[in-house]
C-alpha positions as CSV (number, residue, x, y, z in Angstrom):
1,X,147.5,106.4,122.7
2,X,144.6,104.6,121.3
3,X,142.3,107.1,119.6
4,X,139.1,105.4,122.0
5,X,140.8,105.5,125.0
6,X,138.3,107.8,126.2
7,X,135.1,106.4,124.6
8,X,132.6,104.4,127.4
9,X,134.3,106.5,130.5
10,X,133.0,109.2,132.8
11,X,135.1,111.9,132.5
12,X,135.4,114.5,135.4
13,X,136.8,117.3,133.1
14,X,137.7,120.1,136.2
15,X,140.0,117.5,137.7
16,X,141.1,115.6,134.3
17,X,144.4,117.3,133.9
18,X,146.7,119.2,136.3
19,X,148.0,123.3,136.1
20,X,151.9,123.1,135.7
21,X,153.9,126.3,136.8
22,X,154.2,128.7,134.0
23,X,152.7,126.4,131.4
24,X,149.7,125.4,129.0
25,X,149.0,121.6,128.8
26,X,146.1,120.3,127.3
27,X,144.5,116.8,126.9
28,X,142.8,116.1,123.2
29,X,139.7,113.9,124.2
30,X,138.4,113.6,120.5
31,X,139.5,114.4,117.4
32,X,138.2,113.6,114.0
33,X,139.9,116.1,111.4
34,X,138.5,119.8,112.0
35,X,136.0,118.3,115.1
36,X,137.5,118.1,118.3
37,X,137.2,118.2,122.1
38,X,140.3,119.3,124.2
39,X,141.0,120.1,127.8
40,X,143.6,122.6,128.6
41,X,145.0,124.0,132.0
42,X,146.8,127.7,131.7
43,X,148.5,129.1,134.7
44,X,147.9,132.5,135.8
45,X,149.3,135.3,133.0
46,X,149.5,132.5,130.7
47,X,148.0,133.3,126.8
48,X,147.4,132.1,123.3
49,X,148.1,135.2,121.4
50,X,145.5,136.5,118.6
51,X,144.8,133.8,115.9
52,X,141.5,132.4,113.8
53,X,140.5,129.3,112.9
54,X,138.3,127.6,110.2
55,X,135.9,126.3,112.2
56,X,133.2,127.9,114.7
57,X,135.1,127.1,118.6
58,X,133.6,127.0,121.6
59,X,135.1,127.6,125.5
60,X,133.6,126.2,128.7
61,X,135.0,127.4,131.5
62,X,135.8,124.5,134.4
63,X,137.9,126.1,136.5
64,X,139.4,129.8,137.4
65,X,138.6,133.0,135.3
66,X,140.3,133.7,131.3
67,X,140.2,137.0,129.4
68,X,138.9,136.0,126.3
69,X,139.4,138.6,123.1
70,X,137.4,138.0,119.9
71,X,137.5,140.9,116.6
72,X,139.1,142.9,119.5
73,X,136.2,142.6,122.4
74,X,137.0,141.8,125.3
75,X,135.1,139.3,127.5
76,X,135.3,138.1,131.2
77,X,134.4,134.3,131.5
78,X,134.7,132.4,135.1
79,X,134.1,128.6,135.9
80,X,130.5,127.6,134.0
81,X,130.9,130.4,131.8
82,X,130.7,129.6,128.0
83,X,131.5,131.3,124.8
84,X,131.3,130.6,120.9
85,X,134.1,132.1,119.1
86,X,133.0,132.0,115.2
87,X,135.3,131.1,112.6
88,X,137.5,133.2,110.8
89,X,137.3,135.9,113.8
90,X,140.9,136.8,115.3
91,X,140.8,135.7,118.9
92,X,142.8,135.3,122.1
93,X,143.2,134.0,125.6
94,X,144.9,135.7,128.6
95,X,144.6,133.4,132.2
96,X,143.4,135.9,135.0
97,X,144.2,133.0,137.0
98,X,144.8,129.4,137.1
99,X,142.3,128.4,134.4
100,X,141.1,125.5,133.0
101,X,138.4,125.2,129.9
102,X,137.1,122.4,126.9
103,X,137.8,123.8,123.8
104,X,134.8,122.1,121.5
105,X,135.9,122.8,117.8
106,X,132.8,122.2,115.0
């Protein structure tokens, strides 16, 4: 896919990628070595088990509700919720329910 393929177009990020049973699918809007914007879609009791990155991340929530565990706290986020999970930090993502987010890496 051409890297721009996105560039010039309104984007309607709840409703840019469908939930698939028992999966995670995601959508990479931009991407420019450790800066990137991705969509994802997680269906309920899905999760992305502890991990850290190198770069400060941060979660909007567009859709359904996500347990979201950073240096072992525990937070609740729902749609329009937002959270900033700083680099290095372990962190992790249970789906409470269908649940989509942007994941904004910087």
């Amino acid at each position: 896919m051409d890297k721009n393929f996105f560039f010039k177009k309104i984007i309607e990020l709840k409703n840019s990628l469908d939930y698939q049973e028992n999966s995670i699918v995601s959508k990479t809007l931009i991407n420019n070595g450790n800066n990137s914007v991705t969509v994802f879609a997680f269906d309920a009791g899905q999760e992305i088990a502890a991990h850290s990155a190198p770069v400060d991340a941060m979660v909007q929530v567009l859709d359904g509700e996500v347990e979201i565990t950073i240096s072992g706290e525990k937070f609740d986020l729902k749609e329009g919720d937002l959270i900033i999970m700083p680099k290095g930090e372990p962190h992790a993502l249970l789906a409470k329910s269908k649940f989509k987010m942007m994941l904004v890496k910087i």
